[in-house]
C-alpha positions as CSV (number, residue, x, y, z in Angstrom):
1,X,83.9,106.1,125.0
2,X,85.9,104.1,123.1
3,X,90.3,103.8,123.3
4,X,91.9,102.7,119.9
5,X,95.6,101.7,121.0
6,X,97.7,102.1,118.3
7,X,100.8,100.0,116.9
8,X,103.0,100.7,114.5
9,X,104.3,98.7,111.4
10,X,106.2,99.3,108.0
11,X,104.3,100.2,105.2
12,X,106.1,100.0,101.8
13,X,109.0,100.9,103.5
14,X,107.5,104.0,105.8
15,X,106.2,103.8,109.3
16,X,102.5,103.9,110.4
17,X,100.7,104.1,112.9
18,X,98.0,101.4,112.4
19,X,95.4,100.4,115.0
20,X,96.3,97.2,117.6
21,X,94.6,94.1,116.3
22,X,93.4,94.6,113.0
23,X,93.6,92.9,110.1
24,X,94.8,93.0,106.3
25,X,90.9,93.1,105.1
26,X,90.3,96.1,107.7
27,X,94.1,97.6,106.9
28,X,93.5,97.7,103.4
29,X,89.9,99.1,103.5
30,X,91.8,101.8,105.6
31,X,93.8,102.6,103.3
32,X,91.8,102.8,100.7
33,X,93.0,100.1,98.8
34,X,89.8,98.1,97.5
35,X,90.8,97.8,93.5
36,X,93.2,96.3,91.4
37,X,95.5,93.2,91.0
38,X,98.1,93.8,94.2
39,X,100.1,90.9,96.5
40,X,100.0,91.7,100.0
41,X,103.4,90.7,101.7
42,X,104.0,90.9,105.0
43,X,107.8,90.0,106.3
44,X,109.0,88.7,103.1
45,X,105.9,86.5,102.7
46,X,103.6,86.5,100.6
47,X,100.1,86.3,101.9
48,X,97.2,84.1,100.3
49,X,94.2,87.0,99.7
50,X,91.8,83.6,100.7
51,X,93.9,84.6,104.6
52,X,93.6,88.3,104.4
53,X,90.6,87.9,107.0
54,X,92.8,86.2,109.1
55,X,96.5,87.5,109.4
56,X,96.2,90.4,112.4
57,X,98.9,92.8,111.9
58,X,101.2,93.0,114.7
59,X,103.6,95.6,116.0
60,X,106.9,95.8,113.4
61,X,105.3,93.9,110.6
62,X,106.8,95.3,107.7
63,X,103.5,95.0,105.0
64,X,104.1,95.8,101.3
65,X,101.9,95.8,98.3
66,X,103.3,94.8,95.4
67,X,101.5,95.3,91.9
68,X,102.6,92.6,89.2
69,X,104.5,93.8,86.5
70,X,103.4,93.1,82.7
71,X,105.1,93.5,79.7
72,X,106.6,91.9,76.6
């Protein structure tokens, strides 16, 4: 039997609940967000996608994607 304990941060403004100890690689594939050109930003920082392995998400982290903006 396994017990997932749950934390809860702010994503893109809203809060969810997110399981303790995971991180952006496992957050993202949670969320289904595998494609694209996105930042990851997590309390006003911008995180390097070479540490997305590494940053555990921790309860109250406020995580955003951001997608860049083109134009002319």
């Amino acid at each position: 039997m396994t017990c997932n304990v749950m934390t809860t941060i702010k994503f893109n403004g809203d809060d969810l609940d997110i399981e303790t100890g995971i991180n952006i690689v496992c957050f993202l594939h949670q969320q289904n967000i595998t494609d694209g050109q996105f930042i990851v930003v997590i309390n006003k920082e911008m995180v390097p996608k070479s540490q997305y392995g590494n940053v555990v998400l921790a309860k109250g982290d406020a995580l955003d994607i951001i997608s860049p903006i083109t134009g002319g």
